[in-house]
C-alpha positions as CSV (number, residue, x, y, z in Angstrom):
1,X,-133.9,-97.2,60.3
2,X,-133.1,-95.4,63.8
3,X,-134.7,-91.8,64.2
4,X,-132.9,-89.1,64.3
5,X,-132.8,-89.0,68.8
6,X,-131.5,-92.6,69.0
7,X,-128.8,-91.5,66.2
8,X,-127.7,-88.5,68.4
9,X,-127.9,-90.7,71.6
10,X,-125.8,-93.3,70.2
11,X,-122.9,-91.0,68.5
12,X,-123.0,-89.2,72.3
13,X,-122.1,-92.6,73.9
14,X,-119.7,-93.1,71.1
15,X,-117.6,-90.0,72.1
16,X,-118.2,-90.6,75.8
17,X,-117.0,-94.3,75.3
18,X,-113.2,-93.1,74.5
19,X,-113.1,-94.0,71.1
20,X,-110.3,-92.2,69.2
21,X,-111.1,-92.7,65.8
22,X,-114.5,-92.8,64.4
23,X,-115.6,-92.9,60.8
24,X,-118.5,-91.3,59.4
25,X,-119.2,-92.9,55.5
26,X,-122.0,-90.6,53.9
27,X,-122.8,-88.3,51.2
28,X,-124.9,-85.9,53.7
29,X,-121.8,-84.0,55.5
30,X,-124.1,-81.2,56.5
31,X,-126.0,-83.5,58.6
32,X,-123.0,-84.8,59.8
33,X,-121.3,-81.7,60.8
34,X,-124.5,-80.3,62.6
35,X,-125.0,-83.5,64.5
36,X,-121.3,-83.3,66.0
37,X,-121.6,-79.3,66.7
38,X,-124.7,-79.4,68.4
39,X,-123.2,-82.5,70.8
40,X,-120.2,-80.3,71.9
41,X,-121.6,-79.5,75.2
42,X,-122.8,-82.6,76.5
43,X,-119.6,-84.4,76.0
44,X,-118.3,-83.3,79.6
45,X,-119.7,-82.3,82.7
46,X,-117.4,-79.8,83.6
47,X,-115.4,-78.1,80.8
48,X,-117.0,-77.3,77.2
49,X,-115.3,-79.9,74.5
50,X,-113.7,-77.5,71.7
51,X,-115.0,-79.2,68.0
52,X,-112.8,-78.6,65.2
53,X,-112.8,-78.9,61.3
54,X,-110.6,-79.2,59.0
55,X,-110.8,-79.5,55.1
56,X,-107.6,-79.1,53.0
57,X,-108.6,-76.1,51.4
58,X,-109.4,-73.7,54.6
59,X,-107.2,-75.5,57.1
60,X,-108.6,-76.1,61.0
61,X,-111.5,-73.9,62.5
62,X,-113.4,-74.1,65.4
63,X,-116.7,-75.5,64.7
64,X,-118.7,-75.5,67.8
65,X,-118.7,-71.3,68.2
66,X,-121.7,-68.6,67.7
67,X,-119.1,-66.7,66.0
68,X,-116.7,-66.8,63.3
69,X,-113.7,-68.0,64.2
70,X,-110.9,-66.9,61.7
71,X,-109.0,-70.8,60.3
72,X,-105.8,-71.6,61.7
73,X,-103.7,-72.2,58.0
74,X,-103.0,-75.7,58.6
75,X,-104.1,-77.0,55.1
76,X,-101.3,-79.4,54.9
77,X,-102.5,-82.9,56.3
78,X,-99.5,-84.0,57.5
79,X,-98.8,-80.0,59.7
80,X,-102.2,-80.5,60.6
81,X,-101.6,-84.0,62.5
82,X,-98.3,-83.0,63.5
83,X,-99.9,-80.2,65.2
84,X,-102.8,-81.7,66.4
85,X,-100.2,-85.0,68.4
86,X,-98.2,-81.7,70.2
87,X,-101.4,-80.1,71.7
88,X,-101.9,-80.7,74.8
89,X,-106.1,-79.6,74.3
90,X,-108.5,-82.3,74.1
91,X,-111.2,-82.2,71.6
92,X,-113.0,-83.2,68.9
93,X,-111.4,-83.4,65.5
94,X,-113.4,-82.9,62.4
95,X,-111.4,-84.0,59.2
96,X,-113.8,-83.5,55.8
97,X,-112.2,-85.4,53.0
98,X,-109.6,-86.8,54.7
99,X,-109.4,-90.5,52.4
100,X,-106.7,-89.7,50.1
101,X,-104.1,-88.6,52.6
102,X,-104.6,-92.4,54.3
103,X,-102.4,-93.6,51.8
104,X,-99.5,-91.6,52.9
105,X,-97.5,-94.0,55.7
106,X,-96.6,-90.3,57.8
107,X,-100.2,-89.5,58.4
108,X,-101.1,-93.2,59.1
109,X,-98.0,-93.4,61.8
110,X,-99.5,-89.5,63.3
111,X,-102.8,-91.1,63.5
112,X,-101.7,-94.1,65.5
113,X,-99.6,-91.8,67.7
114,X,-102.7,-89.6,68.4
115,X,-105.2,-92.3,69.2
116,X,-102.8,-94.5,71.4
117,X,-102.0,-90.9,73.1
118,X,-105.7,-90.9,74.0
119,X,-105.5,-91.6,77.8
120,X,-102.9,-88.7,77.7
121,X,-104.9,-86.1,75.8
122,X,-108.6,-86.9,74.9
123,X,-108.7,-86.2,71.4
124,X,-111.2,-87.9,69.3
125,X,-110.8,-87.8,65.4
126,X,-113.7,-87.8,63.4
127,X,-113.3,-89.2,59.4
128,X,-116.1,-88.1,57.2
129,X,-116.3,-88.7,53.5
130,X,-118.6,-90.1,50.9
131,X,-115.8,-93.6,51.3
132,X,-113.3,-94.3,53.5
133,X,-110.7,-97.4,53.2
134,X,-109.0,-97.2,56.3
135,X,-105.1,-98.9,56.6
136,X,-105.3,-101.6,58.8
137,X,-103.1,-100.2,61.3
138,X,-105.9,-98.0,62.1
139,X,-108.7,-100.6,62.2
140,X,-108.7,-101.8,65.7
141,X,-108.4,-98.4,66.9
142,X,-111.8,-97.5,65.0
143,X,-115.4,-97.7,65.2
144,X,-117.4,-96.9,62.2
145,X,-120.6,-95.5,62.6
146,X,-124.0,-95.4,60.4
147,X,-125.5,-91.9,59.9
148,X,-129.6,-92.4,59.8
149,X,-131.4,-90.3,57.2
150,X,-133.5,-87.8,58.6
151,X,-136.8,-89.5,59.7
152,X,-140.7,-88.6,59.2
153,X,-140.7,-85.9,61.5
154,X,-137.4,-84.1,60.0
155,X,-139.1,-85.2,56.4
156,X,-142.1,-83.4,57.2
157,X,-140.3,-80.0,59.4
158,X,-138.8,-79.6,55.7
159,X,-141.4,-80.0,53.5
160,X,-143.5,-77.5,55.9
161,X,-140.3,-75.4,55.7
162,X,-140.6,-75.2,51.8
163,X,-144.4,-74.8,51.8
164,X,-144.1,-71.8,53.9
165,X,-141.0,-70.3,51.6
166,X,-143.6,-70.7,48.3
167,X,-146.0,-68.6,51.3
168,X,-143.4,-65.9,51.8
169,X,-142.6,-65.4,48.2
170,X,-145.9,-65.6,46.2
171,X,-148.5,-64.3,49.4
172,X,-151.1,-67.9,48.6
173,X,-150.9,-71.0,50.4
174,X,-149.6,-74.2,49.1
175,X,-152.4,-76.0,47.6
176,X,-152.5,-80.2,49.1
177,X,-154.6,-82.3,51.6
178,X,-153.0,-84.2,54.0
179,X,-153.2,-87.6,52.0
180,X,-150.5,-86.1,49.9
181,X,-148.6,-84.4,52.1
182,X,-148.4,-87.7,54.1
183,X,-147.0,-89.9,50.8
184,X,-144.8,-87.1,49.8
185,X,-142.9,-87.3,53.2
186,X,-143.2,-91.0,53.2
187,X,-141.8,-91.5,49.7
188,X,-138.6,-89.0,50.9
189,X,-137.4,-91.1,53.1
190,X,-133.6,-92.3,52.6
191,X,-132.6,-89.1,51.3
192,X,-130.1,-86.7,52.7
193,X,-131.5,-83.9,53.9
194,X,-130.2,-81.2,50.9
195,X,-131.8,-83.7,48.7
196,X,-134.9,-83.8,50.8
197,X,-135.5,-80.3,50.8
198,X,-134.3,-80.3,46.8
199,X,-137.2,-82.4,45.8
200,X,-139.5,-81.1,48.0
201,X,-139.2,-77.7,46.7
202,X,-138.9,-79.0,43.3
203,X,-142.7,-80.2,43.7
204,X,-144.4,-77.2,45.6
205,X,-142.5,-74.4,43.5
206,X,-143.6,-76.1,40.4
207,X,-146.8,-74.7,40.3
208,X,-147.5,-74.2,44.1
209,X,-149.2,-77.2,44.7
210,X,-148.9,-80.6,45.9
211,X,-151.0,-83.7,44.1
212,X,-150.9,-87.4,44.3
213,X,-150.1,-87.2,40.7
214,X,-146.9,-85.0,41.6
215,X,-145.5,-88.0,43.3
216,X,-144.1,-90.5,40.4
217,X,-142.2,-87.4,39.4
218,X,-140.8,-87.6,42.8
219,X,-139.9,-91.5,43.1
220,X,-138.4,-91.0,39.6
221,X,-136.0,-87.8,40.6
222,X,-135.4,-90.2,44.2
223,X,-134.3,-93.2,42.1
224,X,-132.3,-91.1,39.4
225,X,-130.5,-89.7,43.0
226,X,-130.0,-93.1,44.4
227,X,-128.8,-95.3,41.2
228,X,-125.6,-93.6,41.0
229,X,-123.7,-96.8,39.8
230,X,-126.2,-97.6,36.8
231,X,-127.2,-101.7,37.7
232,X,-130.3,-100.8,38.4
233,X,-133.2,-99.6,35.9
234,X,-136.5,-97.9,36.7
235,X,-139.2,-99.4,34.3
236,X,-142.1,-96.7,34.2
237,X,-144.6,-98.4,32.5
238,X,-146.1,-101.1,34.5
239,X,-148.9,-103.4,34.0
240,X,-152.7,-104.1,35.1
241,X,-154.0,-107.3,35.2
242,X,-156.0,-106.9,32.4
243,X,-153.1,-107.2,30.3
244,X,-151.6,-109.9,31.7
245,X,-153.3,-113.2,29.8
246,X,-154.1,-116.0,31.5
247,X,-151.8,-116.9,34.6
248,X,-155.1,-116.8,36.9
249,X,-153.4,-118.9,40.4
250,X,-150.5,-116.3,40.0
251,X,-153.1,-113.0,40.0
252,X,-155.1,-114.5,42.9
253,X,-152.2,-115.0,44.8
254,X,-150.6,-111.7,44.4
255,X,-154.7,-110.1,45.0
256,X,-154.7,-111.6,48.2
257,X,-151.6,-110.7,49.6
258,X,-151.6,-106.8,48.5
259,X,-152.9,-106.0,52.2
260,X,-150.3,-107.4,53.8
261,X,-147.8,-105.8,51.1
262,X,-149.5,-102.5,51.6
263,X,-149.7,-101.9,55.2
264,X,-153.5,-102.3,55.2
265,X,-153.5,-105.5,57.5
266,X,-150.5,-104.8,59.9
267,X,-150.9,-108.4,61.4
268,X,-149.7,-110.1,58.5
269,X,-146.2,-110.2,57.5
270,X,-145.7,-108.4,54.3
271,X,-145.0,-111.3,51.4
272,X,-140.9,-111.8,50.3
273,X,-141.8,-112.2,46.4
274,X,-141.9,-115.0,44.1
275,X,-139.8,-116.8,41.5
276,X,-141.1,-117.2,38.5
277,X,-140.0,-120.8,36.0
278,X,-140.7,-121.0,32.4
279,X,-140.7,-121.0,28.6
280,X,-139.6,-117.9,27.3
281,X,-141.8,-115.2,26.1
282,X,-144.6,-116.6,28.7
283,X,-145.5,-113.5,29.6
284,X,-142.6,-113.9,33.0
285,X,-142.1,-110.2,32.5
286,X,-145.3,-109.0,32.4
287,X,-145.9,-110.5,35.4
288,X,-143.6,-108.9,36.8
289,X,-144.9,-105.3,35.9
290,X,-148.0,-106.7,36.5
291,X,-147.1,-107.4,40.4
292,X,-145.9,-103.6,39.9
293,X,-149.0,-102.3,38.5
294,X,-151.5,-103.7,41.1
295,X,-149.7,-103.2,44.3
296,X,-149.5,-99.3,42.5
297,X,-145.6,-99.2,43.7
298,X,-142.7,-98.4,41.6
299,X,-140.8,-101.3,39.5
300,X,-136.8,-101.5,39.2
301,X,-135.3,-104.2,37.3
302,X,-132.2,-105.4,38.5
303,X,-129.8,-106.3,35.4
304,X,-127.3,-109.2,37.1
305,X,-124.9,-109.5,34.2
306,X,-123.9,-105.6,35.0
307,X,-123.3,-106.4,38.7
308,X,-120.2,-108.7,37.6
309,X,-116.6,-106.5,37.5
310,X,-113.5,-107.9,37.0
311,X,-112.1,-106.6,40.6
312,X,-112.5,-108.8,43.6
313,X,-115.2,-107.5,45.8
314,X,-116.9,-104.8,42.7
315,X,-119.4,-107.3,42.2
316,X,-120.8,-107.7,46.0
317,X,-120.4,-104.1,46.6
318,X,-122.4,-103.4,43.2
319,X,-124.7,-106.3,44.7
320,X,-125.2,-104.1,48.2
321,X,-125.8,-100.7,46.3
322,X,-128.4,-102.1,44.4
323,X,-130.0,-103.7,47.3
324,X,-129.8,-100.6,49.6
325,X,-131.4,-98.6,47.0
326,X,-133.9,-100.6,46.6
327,X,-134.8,-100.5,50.2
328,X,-134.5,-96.8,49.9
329,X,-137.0,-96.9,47.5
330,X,-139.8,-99.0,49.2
331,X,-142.4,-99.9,48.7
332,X,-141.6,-101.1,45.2
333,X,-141.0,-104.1,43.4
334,X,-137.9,-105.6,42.6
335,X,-137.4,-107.6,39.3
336,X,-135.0,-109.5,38.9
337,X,-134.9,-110.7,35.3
338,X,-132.3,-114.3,34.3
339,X,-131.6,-114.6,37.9
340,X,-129.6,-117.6,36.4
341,X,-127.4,-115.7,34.9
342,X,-125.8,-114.0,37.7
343,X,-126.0,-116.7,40.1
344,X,-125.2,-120.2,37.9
345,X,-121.9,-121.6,39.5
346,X,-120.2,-123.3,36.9
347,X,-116.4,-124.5,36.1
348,X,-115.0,-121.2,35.2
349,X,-116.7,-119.1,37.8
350,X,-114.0,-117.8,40.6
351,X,-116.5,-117.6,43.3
352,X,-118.1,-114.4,42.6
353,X,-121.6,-115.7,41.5
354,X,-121.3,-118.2,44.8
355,X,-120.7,-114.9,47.2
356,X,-123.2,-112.7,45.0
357,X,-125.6,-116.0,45.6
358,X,-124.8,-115.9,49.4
359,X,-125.1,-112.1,49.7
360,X,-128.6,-111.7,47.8
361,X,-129.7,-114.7,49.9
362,X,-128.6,-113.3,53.1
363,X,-130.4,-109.8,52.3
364,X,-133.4,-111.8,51.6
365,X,-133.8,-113.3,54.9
366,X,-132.9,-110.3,56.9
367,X,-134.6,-107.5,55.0
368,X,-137.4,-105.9,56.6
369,X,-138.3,-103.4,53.8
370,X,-141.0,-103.7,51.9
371,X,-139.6,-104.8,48.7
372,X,-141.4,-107.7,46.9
373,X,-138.8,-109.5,44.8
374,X,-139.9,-111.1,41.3
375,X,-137.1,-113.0,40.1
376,X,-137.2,-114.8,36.8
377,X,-135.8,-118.1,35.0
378,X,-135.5,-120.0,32.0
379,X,-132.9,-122.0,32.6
380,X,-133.5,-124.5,35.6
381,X,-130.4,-126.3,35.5
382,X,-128.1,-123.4,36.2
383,X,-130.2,-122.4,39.3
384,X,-128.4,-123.3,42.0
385,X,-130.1,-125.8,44.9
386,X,-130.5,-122.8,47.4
387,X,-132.2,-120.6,46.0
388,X,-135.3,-122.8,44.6
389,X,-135.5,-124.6,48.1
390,X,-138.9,-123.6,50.1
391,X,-139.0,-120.7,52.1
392,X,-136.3,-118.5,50.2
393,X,-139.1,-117.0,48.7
394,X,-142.9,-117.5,49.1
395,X,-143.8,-119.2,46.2
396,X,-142.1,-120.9,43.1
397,X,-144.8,-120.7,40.0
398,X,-143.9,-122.4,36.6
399,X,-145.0,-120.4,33.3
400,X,-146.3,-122.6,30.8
401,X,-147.3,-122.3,27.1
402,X,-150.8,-120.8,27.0
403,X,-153.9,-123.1,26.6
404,X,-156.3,-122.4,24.0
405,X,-158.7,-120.1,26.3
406,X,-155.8,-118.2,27.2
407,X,-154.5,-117.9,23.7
408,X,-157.5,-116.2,23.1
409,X,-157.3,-113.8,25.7
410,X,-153.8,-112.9,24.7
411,X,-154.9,-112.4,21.4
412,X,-157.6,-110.1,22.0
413,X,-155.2,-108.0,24.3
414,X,-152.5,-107.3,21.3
415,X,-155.4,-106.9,18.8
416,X,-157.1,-104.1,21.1
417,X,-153.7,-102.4,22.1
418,X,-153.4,-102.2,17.8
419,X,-157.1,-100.8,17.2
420,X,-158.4,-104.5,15.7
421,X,-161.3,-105.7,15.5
422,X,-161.7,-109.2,15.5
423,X,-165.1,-111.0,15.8
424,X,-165.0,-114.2,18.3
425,X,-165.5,-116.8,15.3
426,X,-162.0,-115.1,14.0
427,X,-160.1,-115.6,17.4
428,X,-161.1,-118.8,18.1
429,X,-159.8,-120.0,14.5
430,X,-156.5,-118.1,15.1
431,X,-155.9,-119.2,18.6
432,X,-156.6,-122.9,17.5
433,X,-153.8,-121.9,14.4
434,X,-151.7,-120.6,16.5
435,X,-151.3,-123.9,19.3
436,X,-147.9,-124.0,21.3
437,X,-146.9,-120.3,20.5
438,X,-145.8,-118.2,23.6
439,X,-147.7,-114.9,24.1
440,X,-144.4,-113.1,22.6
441,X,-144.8,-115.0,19.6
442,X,-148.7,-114.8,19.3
443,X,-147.8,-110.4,20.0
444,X,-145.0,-110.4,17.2
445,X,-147.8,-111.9,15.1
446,X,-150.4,-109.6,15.4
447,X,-147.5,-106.7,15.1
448,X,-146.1,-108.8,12.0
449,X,-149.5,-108.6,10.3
450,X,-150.3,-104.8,11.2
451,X,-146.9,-104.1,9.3
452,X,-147.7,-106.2,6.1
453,X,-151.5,-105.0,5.8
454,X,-149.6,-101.5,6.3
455,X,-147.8,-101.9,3.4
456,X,-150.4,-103.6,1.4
457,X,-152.2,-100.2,1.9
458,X,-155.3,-102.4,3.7
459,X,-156.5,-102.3,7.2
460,X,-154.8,-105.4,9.2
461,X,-157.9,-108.1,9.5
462,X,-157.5,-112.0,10.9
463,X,-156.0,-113.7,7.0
464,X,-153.3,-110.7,7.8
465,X,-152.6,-112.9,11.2
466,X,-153.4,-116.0,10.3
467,X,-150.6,-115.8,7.3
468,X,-148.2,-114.6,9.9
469,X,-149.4,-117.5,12.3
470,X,-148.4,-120.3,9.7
471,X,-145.0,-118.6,8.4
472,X,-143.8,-118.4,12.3
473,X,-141.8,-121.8,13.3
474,X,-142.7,-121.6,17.0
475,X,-139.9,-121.9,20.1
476,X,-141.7,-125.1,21.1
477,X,-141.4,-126.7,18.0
478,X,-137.6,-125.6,18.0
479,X,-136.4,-126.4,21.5
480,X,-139.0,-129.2,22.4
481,X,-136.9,-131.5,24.1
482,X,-135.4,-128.7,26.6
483,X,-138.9,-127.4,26.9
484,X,-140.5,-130.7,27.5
485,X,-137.3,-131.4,30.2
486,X,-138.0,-128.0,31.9
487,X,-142.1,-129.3,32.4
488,X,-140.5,-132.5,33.8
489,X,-138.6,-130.9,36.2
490,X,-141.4,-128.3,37.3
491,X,-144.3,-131.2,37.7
492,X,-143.2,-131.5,41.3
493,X,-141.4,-128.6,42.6
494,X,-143.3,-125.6,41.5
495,X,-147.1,-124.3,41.1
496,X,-148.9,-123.3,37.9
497,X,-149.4,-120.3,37.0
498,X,-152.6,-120.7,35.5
């Protein structure tokens, strides 16, 4: 993301370029404003270039002087335009919130009128607003351009800003070390700057002191900032590997790539993620917290099926949100759960899931965040060919039904979470009971038999799961042919887990 000089640099060539019409989309208009005002001088050698604003309910006001300038009443858009194509002033033209009058084919004509006039009179007409959708009449005359977020050094003028505010008003020092100082203007970044100085100040004002345990609370109030449109989920409990069972490949491979995730060992590129095959209730989602868990970075879950709208384009642009935020948000770990489901081009699709399919597939190639994506299936034959191919994604790792060592292990993980006590003899008899169960099955079991000893008014003991064990008809006794078709299909093309 460019710093906050190359941003000013490039919007001063923009207005020295003789661009009419530029458009500014972005929900920090503060930033915006201050950016233009302070340019004002530089934008000719010889005379000072007047900026102006306008908003509909104070009308137009000169923007770039010390003092208050009293607004000339021009609230009406179209007066204002009018009034603005009769001047015979250059200048700079600030217009806050000026989207819904675009619609009115008076103001679109003005517009035109104004920016062809530009060799004439040299007025540039800044657009500014959270979204613009500009007529096409307008669009060749335009250049839209990308405010940058305010970078590390703006990050950390604020923060210092704040800390000496809590000085001013309580007489002590803020109470950190510059370990968290650092991650707290690290983890601010692709904020605005009002919500930048929000959360910092909702951190040190708290109790006048900044911890590393102060910053969770801060990626949490960041996401619930960023996910205005509700596709994305932030999962807050994550996973260690300790309570992932089995899957032993799959941990190694994520161990020895967290220093190239992390930053630690700069040389290597930092991993894309990993798709993740296999029989449902594997343990594919705790794998994915688990991913979460050790590389200690948050975990959002991407829910495909709510990316889908019934207008042409919602879906992409829901698609692009959810993708931006998440690079907002890193480091962190993306999970993407029934990737399938969102992607699978069949005979009734329209061509959505194809374009979401092309757009996720070109942000994975391009993206230079670091977000590791998990993306997980059950249903091979609606993944599409280019997404399973090599090199979309670093690895492709199948999820089988757990052997007998690792039934075990998952065993004694649900028992322990529940306060059992089973002796070794006693696992090993249920694990053997319990052959071609998933670890959801073998954890509904143990939960099955904590209920029923519950209500028997006796503590929960190994006959409690070993009656649940032989009353459960298993998934792979249920689906086997689709199960034993999905190990077929996986024998060549992807890597086991375990």
């Amino acid at each position: 993301m460019a710093d906050t000089t190359d941003t000013r640099k490039e919007l001063e060539a923009l207005l020295k370029s003789r661009v009419p019409l530029i458009v500014i989309e972005t929900r920090d208009e503060p930033r915006a404003i201050a950016l233009l005002a302070s340019l004002s001088p530089k934008l000719a050698s010889r005379v000072h270039t007047p900026v102006f604003q306008w908003t509909v309910t104070d009308g137009l006001r000169r923007l770039d002087l010390s003092l208050v300038s009293p607004p000339q009443h021009q609230d009406d858009p179209t007066a204002l335009l009018k009034g603005m194509r009769a001047t015979a002033t250059g200048g700079v033209y600030v217009l806050l919130d000026f989207h819904p009058f675009l619609t009115d084919p008076v103001n679109v004509r003005l517009l035109k009128d104004i920016c062809q006039n530009y060799d004439r009179v040299p007025r540039h007409v800044v657009l500014i607003s959270h979204e613009i959708l500009l007529p096409r009449e307008l669009e060749h005359l335009c250049v839209r351009f990308k405010l940058a977020f305010p970078d590390r050094a703006e990050r950390h003028a604020i923060v210092e800003r704040v800390a000496s505010e809590w000085t001013q008003t309580y007489g002590s020092r803020v109470k950190t070390d510059r370990k968290s100082l650092e991650l707290l203007v690290e983890n601010l970044g692709g904020l605005s700057t009002g919500d930048t100085e929000r959360l910092a100040r909702k951190v040190i004002f708290d109790d006048g002191a900044l911890k590393p345990e102060d910053l969770p609370a801060v990626m949490q109030a960041k996401y619930e900032l960023l996910n205005r449109g509700g596709v994305l989920a932030y999962e807050y409990d994550t996973a260690q590997f300790a309570d992932l069972g089995g899957m032993t490949r799959l941990k190694e491979w994520l161990r020895v790539r967290k220093p190239a995730f992390d930053g630690s060992a700069p040389q290597l590129e930092a991993p894309k993620g990993m798709l993740l095959l296999g029989v449902q209730g594997c343990g594919k989602s705790v794998a994915a917290k688990c991913a979460a868990g050790i590389y200690g970075v948050p975990l959002l879950r991407l829910d495909f099926a709510a990316i889908h709208n019934k207008y042409i384009g919602e879906s992409e642009r829901n698609l692009r949100e959810s993708l931006t935020t998440a690079e907002t948000m890193s480091p962190c770990v993306l999970w993407i759960d029934e990737i399938e489901k969102g992607v699978s081009v069949g005979d009734g699709d329209n061509g959505t899931s194809r374009r979401l399919l092309g757009t996720f597939l070109t942000w994975l190639a391009e993206k230079k965040s670091r977000v590791f994506v998990v993306a997980t299936a059950n249903d091979i034959s609606s993944l599409p060919p280019e997404l399973v191919r090599k090199g979309r994604l670093d690895e492709i790792f199948f999820v089988d039904l757990p052997s007998a060592a690792i039934r075990e292990d998952i065993l004694r993980i649900h028992a322990k979470k529940r306060s059992l006590n089973l002796a070794d003899n006693h696992v090993r008899q249920l694990a053997t009971a319990c052959e071609g169960f998933s670890g959801a099955e073998i954890e509904q079991a143990v939960v099955s038999a904590v209920y029923a000893a519950h209500a028997s008014g006796t503590p929960a003991t190994a006959p409690h799961i070993l009656q649940e064990i032989r009353t459960t008809r298993p998934l792979s006794v249920t689906m086997e042919e689709k199960i034993s078709e999905l190990r077929e299909w996986a024998a060549e093309r992807t890597v086991p887990a375990d």
